[in-house]
C-alpha distance (Angstrom), angle and dihedral (degrees) to the residues before:
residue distance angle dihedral
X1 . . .
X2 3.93 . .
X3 3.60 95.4 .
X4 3.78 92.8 47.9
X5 3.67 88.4 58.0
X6 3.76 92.0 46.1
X7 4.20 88.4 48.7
X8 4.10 89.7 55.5
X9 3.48 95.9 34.8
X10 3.93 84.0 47.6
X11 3.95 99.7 51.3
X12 3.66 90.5 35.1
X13 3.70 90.5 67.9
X14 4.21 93.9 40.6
X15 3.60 91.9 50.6
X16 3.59 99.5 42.8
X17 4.07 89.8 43.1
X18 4.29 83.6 47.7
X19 3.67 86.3 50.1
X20 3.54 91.2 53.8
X21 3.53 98.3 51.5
X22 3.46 97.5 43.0
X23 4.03 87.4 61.0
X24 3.59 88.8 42.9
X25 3.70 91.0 58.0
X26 3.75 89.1 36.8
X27 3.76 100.9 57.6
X28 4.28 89.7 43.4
X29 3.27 88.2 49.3
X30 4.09 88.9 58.8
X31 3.52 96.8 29.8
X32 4.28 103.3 51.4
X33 4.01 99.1 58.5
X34 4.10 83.7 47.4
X35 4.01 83.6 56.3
X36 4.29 92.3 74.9
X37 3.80 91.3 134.3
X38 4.28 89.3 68.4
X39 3.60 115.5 76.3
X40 4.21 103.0 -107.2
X41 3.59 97.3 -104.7
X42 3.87 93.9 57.9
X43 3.84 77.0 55.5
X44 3.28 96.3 62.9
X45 4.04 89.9 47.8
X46 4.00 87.8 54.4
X47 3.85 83.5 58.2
X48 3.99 99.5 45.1
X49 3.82 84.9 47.2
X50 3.51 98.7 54.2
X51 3.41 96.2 40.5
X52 3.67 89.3 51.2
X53 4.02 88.9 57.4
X54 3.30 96.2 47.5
X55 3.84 92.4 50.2
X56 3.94 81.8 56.9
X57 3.91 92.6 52.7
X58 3.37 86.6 45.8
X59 3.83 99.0 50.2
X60 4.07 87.3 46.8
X61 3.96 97.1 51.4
X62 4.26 85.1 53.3
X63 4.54 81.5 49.2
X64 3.35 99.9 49.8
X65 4.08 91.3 51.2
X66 3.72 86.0 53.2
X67 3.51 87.8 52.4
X68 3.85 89.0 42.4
X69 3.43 89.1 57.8
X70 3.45 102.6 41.4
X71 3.64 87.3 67.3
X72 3.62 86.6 78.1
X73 3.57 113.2 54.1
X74 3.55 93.0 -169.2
X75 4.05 81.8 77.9
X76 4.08 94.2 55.7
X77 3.58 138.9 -101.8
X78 3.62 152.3 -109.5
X79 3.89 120.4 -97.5
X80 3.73 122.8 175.6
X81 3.50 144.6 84.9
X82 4.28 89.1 -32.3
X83 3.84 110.1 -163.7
X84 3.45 93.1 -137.1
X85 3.86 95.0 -137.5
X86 3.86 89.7 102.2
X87 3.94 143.9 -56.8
X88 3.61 90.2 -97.0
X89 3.58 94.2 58.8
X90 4.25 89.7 52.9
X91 3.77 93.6 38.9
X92 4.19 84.2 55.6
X93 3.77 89.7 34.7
X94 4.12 89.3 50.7
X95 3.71 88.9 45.1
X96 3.67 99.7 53.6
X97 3.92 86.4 44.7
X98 4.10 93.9 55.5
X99 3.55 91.5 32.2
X100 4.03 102.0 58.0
X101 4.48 78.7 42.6
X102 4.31 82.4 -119.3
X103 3.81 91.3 121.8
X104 3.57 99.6 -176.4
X105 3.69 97.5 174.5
X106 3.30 114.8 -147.1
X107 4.02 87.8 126.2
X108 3.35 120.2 42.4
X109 3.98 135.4 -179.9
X110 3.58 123.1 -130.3
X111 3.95 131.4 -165.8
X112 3.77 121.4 18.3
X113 4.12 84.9 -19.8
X114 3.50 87.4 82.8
X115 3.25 99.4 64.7
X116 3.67 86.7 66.1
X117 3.89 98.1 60.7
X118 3.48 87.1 64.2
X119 3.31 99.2 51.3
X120 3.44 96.5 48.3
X121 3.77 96.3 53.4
X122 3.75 86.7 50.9
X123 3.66 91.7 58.5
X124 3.69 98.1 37.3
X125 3.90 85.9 50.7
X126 3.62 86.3 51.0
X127 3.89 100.7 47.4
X128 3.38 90.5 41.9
X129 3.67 102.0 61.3
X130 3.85 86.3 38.1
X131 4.34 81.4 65.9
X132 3.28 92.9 45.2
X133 3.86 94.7 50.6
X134 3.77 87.4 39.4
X135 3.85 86.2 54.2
X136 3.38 93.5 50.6
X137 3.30 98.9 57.6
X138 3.64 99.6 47.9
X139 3.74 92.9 52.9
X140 3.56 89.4 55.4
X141 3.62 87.8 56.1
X142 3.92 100.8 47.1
X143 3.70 102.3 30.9
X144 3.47 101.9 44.4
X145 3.93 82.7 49.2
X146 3.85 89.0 49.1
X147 3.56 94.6 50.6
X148 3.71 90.9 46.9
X149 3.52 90.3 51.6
X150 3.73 92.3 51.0
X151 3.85 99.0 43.0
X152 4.07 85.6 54.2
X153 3.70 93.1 58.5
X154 3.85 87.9 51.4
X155 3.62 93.5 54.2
């Protein structure tokens, strides 16, 4: 019964962090070509901005369901080096560790939370890439334009 709870609570948390990103992606997708006014590499800085909020969001959903789920210790627990300055704090500090795939390890789940870390570094690994390829394509639109733009006022 445990591990069914940890599969829902699990995917819930994936698909709501995919979710996010997608929209994230979505709405800078819409909102960058509508941004003609600011020269294209300030584009591009709109983008890594946003993207770098919503990997924050993203990172905080996945530490507040560890710190859902620590309120059950039935679920697991955290062991490590704790900071002391609150389980909130470690569940965020945890979740930017898995996230990002670092993985330091000076806190560690135990029990069914476990099964979360890996599914969080999954996903961030996922969303991440999906940025970067995101990225990449933008700058290919706006820089290539910018240099075009610059190497016709040259000419």
């Amino acid at each position: 019964m445990l591990l069914i709870v940890a599969l829902i609570v699990n995917a819930s948390l994936a698909l709501l962090a995919i979710l996010l990103h997608y929209e994230a992606l979505f709405q800078l997708d819409r909102l960058l070509p509508k941004l003609a006014h600011i020269a294209p590499r300030f584009r591009v800085l709109v983008g890594v901005g946003s993207i770098f909020i919503a990997h924050v969001l993203e990172i905080w959903l996945f530490a507040l369901g560890y710190f859902f789920t620590l309120q059950f210790p039935v679920m697991g627990g955290l062991v490590g080096n704790l900071s002391g300055h609150g389980m909130l704090l470690d569940c965020a500090y945890l979740s930017f560790v898995t996230f990002t795939t670092l993985g330091y390890g000076e806190i560690v789940a135990q029990g069914y939370l476990r099964y979360l870390t890996g599914v969080e570094a999954l996903t961030g690994f996922i969303l991440i890439t999906w940025s970067a390829s995101f990225l990449f394509i933008e700058m290919q639109k706006y820089w290539t334009t910018y240099k075009n733009t610059q190497t016709k006022q040259y000419k």
